[in-house]
C-alpha positions as a Markdown table, in Angstrom:
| # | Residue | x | y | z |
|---|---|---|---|---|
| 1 | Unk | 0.0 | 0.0 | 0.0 |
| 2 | Unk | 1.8 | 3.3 | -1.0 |
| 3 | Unk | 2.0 | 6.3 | 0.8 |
| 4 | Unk | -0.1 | 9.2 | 0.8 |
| 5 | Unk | 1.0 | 12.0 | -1.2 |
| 6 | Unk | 2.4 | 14.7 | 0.3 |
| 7 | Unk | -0.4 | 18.4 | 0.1 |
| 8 | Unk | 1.2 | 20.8 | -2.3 |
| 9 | Unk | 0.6 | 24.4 | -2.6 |
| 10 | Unk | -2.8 | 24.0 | -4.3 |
| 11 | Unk | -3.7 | 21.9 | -1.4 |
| 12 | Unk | -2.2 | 24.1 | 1.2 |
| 13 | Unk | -4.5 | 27.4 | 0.0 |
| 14 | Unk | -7.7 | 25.1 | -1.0 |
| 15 | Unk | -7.9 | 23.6 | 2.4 |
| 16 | Unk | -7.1 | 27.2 | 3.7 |
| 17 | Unk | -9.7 | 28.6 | 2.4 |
| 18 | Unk | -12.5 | 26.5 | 3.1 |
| 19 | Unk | -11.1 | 26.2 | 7.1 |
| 20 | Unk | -11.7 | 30.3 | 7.2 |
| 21 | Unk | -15.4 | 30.1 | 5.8 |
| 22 | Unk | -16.0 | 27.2 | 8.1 |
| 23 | Unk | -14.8 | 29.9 | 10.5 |
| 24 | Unk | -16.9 | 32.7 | 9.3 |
| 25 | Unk | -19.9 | 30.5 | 9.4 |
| 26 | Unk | -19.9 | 29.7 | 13.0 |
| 27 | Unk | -19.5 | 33.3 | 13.8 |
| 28 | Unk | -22.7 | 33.8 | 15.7 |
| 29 | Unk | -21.8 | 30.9 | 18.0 |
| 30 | Unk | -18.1 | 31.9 | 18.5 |
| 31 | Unk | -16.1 | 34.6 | 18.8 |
| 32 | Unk | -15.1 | 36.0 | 15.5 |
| 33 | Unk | -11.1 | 36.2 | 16.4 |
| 34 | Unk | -10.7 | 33.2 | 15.1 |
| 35 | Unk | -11.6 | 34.0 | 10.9 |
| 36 | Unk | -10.1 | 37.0 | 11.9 |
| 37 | Unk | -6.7 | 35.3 | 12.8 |
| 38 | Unk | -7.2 | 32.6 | 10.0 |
| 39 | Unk | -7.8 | 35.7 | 7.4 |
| 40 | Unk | -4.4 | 37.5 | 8.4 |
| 41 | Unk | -2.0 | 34.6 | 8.5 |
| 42 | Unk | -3.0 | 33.5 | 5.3 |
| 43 | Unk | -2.5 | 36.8 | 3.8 |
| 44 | Unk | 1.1 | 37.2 | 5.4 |
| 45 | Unk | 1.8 | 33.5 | 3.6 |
| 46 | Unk | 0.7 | 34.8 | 0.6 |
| 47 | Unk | 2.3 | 37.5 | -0.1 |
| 48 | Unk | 5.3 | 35.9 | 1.0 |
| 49 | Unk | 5.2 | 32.7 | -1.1 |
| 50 | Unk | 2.1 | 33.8 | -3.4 |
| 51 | Unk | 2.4 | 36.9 | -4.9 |
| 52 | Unk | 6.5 | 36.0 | -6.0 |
| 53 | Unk | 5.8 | 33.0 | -7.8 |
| 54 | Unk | 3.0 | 34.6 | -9.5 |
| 55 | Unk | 5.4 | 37.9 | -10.7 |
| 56 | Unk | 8.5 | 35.1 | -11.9 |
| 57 | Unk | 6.2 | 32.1 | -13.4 |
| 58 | Unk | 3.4 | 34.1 | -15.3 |
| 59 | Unk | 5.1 | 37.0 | -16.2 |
| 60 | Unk | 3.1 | 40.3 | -16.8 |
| 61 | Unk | -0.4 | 38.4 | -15.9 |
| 62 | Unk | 1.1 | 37.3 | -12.9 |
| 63 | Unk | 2.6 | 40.7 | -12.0 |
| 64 | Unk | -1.0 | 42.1 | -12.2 |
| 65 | Unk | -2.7 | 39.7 | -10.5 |
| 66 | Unk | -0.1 | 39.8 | -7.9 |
| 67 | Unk | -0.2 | 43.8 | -7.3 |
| 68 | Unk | -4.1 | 43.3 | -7.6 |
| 69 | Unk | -3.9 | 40.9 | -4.5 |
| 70 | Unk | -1.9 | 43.0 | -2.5 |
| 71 | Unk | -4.3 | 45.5 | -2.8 |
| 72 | Unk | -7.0 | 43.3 | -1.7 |
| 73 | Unk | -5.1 | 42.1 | 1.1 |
| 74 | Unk | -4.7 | 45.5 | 2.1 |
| 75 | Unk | -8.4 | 46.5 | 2.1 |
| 76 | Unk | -9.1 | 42.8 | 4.3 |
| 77 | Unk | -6.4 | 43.5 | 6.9 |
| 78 | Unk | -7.7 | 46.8 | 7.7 |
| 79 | Unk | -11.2 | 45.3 | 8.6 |
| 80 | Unk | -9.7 | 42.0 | 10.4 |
| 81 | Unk | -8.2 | 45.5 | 12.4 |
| 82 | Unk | -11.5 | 46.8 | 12.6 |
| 83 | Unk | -13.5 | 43.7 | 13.6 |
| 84 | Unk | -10.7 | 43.1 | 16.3 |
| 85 | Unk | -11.5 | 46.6 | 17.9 |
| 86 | Unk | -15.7 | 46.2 | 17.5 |
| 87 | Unk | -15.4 | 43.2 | 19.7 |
| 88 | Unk | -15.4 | 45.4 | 22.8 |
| 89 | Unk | -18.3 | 48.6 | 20.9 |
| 90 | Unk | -21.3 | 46.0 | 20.5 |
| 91 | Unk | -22.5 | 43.1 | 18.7 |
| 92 | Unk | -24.2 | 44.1 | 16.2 |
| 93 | Unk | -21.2 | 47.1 | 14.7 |
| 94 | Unk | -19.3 | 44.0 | 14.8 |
| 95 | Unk | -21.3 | 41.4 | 13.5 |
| 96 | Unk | -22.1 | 44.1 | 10.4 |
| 97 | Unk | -18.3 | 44.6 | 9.7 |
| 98 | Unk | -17.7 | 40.7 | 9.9 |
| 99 | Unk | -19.8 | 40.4 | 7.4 |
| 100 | Unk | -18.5 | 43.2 | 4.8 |
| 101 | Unk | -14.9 | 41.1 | 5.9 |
| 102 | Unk | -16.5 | 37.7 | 4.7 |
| 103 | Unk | -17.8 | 39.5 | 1.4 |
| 104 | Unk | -14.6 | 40.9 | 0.7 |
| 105 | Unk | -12.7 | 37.4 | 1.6 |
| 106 | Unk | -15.2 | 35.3 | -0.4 |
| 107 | Unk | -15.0 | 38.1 | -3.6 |
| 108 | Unk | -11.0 | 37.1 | -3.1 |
| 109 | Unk | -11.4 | 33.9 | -2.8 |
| 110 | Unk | -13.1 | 33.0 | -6.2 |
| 111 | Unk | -10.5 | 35.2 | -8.0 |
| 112 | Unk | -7.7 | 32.7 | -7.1 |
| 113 | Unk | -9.5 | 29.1 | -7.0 |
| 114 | Unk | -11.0 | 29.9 | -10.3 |
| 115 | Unk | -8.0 | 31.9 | -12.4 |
| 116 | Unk | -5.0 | 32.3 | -10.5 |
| 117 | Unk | -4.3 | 29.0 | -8.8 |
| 118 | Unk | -5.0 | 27.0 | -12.2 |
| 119 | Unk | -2.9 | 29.1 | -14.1 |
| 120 | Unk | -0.1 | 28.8 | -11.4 |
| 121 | Unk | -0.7 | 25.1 | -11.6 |
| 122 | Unk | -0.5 | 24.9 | -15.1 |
| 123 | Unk | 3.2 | 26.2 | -15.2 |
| 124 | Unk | 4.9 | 24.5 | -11.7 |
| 125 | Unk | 6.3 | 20.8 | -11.5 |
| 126 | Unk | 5.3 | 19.0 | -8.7 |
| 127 | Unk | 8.7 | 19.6 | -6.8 |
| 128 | Unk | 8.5 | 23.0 | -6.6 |
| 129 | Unk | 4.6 | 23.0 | -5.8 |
| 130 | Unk | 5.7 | 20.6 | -2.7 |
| 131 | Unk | 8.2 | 23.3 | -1.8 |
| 132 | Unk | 6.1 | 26.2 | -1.7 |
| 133 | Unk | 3.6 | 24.4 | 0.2 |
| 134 | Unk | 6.1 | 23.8 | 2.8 |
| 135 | Unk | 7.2 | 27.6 | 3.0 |
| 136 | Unk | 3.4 | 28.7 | 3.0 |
| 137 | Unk | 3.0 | 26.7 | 6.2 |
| 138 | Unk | 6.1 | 28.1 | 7.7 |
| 139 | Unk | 5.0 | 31.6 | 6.7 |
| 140 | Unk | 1.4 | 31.5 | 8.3 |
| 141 | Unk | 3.4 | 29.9 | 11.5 |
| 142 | Unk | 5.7 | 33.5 | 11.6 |
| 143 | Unk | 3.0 | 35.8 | 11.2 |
| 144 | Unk | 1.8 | 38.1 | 13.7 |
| 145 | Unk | -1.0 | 37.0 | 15.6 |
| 146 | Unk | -2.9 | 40.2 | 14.3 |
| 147 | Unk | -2.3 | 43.0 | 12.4 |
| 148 | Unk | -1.7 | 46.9 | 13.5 |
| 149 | Unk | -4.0 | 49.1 | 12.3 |
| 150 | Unk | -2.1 | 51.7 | 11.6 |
| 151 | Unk | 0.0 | 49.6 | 9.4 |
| 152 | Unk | -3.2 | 48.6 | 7.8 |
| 153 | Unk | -4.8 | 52.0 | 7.6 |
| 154 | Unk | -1.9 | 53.1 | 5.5 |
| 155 | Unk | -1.8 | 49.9 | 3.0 |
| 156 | Unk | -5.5 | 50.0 | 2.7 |
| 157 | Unk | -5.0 | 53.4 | 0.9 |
| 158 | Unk | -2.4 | 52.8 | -0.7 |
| 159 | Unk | -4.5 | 49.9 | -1.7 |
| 160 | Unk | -7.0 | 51.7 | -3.3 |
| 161 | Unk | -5.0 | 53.3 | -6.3 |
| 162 | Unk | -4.0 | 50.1 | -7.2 |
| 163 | Unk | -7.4 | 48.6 | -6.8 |
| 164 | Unk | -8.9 | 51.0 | -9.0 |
| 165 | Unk | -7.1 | 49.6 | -12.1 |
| 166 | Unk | -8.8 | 47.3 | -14.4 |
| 167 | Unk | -8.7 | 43.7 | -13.9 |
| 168 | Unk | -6.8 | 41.6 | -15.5 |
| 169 | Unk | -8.3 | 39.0 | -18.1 |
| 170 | Unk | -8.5 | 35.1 | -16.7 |
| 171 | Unk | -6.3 | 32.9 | -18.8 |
| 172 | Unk | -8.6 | 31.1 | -22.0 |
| 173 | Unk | -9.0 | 28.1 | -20.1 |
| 174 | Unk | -7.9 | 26.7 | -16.6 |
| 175 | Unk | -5.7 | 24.0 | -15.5 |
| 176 | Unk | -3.6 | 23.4 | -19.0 |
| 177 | Unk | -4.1 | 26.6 | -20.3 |
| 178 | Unk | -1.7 | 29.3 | -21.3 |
| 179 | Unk | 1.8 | 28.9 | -20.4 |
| 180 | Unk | 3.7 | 31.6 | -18.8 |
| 181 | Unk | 4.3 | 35.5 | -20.4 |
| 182 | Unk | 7.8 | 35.3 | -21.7 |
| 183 | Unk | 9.5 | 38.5 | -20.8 |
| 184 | Unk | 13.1 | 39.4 | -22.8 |
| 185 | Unk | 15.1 | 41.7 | -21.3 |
| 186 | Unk | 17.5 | 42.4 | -23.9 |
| 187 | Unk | 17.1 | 43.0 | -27.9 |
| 188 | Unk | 19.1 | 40.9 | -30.4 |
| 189 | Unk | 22.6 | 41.8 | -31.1 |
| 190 | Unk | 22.7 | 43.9 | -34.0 |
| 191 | Unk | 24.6 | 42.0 | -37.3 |
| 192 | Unk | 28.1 | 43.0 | -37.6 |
| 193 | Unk | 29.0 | 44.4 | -41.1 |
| 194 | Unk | 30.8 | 42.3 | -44.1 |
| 195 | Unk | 34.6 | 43.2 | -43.5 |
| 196 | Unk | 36.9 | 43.2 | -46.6 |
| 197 | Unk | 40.3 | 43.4 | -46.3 |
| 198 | Unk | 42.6 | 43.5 | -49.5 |
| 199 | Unk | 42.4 | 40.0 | -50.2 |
| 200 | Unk | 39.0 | 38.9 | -48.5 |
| 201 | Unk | 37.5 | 39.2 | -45.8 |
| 202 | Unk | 34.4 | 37.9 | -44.3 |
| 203 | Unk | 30.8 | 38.4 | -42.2 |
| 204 | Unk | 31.0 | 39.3 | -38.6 |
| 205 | Unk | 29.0 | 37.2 | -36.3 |
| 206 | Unk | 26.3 | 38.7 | -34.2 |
| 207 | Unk | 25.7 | 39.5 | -30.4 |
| 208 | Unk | 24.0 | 37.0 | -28.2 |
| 209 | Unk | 20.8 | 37.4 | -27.8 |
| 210 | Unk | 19.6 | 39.0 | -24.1 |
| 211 | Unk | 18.8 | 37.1 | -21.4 |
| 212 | Unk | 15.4 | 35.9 | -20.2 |
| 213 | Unk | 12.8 | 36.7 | -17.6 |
| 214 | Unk | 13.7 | 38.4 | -14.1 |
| 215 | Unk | 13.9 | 36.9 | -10.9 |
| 216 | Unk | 11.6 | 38.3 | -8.2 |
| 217 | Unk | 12.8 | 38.9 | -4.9 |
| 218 | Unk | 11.5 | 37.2 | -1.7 |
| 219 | Unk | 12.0 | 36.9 | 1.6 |
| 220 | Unk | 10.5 | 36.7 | 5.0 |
| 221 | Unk | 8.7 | 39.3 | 6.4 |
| 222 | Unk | 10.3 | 40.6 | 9.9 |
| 223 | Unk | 7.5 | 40.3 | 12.9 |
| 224 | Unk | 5.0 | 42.5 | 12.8 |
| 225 | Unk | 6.0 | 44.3 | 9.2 |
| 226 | Unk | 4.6 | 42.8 | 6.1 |
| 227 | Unk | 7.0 | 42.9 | 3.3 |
| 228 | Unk | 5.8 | 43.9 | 0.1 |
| 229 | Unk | 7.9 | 41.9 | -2.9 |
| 230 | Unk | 10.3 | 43.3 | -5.2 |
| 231 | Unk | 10.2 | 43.0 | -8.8 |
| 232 | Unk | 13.1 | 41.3 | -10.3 |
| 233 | Unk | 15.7 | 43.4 | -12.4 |
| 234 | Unk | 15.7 | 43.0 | -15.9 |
| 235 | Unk | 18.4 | 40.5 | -17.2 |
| 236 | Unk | 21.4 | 42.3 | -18.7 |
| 237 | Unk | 22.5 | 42.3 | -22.4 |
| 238 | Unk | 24.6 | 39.3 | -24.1 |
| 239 | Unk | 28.3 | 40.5 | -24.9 |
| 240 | Unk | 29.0 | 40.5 | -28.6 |
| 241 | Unk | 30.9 | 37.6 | -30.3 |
| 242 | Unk | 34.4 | 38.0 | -30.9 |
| 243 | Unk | 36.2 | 37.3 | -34.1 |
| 244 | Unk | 39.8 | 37.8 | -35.0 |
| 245 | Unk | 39.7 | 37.3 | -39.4 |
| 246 | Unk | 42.2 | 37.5 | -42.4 |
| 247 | Unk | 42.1 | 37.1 | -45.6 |
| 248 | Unk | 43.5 | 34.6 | -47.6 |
| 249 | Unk | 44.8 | 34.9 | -51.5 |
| 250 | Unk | 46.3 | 32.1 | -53.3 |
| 251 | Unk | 49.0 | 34.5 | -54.4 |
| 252 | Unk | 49.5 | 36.4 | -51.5 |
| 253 | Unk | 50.7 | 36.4 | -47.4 |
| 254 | Unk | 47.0 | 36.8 | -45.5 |
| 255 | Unk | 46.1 | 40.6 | -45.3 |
| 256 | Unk | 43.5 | 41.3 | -42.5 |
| 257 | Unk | 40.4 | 43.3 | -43.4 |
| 258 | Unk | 38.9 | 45.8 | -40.7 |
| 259 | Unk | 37.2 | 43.9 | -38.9 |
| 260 | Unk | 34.0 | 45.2 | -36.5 |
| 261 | Unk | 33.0 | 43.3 | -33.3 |
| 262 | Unk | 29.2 | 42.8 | -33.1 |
| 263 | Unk | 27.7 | 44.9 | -30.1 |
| 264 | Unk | 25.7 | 43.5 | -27.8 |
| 265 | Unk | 22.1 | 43.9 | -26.6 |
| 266 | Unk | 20.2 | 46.6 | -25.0 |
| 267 | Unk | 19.9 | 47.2 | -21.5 |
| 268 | Unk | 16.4 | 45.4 | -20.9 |
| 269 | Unk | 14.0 | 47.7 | -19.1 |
| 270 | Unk | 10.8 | 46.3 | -16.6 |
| 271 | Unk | 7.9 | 48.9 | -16.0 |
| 272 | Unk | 7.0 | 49.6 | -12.6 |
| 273 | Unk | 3.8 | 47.6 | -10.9 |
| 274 | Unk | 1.4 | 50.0 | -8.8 |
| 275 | Unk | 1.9 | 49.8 | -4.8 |
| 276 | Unk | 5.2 | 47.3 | -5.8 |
| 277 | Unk | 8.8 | 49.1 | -5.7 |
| 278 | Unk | 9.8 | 49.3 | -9.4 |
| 279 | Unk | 12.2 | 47.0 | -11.1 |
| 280 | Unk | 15.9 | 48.4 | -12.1 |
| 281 | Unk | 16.8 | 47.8 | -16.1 |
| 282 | Unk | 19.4 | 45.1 | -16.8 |
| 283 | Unk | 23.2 | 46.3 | -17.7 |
| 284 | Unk | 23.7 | 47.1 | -21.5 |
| 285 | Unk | 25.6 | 44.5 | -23.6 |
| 286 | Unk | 29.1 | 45.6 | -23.6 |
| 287 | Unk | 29.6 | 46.7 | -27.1 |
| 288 | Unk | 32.7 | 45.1 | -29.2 |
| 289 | Unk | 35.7 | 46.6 | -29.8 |
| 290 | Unk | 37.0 | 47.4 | -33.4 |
| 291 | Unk | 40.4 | 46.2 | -34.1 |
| 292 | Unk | 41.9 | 47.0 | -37.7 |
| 293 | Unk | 44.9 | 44.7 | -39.4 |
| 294 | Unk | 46.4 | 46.7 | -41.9 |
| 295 | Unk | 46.7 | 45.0 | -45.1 |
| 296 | Unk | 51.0 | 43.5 | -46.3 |
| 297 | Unk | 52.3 | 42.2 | -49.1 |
| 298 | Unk | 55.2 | 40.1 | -48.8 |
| 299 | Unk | 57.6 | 41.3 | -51.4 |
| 300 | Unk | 58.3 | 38.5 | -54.0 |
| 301 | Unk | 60.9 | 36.7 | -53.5 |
């Protein structure tokens, strides 16, 4: 009898989310700090192990989705601070902003279970699915117990001018669907010119081509902070193909035509994401140097 396979990431937030509505719905026979807890742990966890993944596997999509969920994020943990303070005003301001909480966390909720966590699916191997899952545990087990509000009051409106932007298109279909935006950070090498010497000469080969997709930062929020992730920089420019040529004549020594290096790439540029800190452009391709052989005849003999 084999073993039983290990939850991944999918797991991890699927069983996540249903244990917070199972908490929401036994409100009126419990205390609400509870969903409330539930709601902000599993935030912190995804913005620390989320929100990354999406920006590096799914490339501008993800980005969006991911600055999107931040905002939302923001908006929830200012009424899980909210909620936490009604507790002690009455039952019914409470029970009223517990609800408007649920609404908000149930509106989140069907944005990643039906667009986000397929297309994430769709684009990890199971390895790395297992490894996130195991950081998303370890994240929700470091986060604060609750948020501050101030801290909350200020990302909430921060929130909102990135809220405010238009959503962001769900991939064509779900699991197996699109693969991941590709994003090049650096053009192709221009062609280096034919070189002719006196005798011959020949083509110059071309730049590399610049490198792929940026890596997004992570990292673990410190207690009580939540840490907002960095876009990756863009990848810097390939350096430009040597080549050291002559010419050849039957009836002649080799006489070397000018010969031009290729030049490299361009600097590849990523735009900034509202409410993330802006990305820094990759290095420009370092451009070739020309070196010239001046053209000899060996005097005949």
């Amino acid at each position: 009898m084999g073993a039983l396979r290990s939850p991944d990431l999918m797991d991890c937030i699927l069983c996540d989310h249903s244990s917070t509505l199972t908490l929401f719905n036994t409100f009126f026979s419990a205390s609400g700090g509870g969903a409330c807890g539930a709601v902000h742990a599993r935030a912190v966890a995804e913005s620390v192990v989320l929100y990354p993944v999406l920006q590096t596997r799914l490339g501008t999509e993800g980005a969006q989705w991911a600055a999107r969920a931040l905002a939302e994020h923001a908006l929830i943990e200012q009424a899980v601070a909210d909620v936490l303070t009604l507790r002690s005003v009455g039952r019914e301001a409470l029970a009223n902003r517990l609800k408007q909480l649920q609404a908000d966390f149930v509106a989140h909720q069907a944005e990643e279970e039906g667009a986000i966590l397929p297309a994430l699916a769709s684009v990890l191997s199971a390895e790395e699915s297992l490894a996130l899952a195991a950081q998303f545990k370890a994240a929700k087990q470091m986060a604060p117990i609750a948020p501050q509000p101030a801290i909350a009051q200020a990302q909430a409106a921060q929130a909102a001018v990135v809220a405010a932007s238009p959503p962001v298109a769900p991939p064509s279909s779900a699991i197996g669907g699109a693969g991941p935006s590709t994003v090049t950070t650096g053009d192709a090498a221009m062609e280096g010119p034919a070189s002719g010497g006196a005798f011959g000469g020949a083509a110059m080969s071309s730049g590399g081509v610049g490198v792929e997709a940026p890596t997004a930062g992570t990292g673990m929020p410190n207690t009580g902070a939540e840490t907002t992730p960095n876009l990756g920089s863009g990848g810097a420019g390939a350096e430009a193909g040597a080549m050291d040529l002559a010419g050849v004549d039957a009836d002649a020594s080799p006489a070397g035509g000018d010969v031009d290096m290729a030049t490299g790439g361009a600097a590849g540029t990523a735009g900034p994401i509202p409410g993330l800190a802006p990305a820094e452009g990759g290095l420009a391709g370092k451009a070739g140097e020309r070196r010239e052989h001046e053209s000899a005849m060996q005097p005949e003999a």
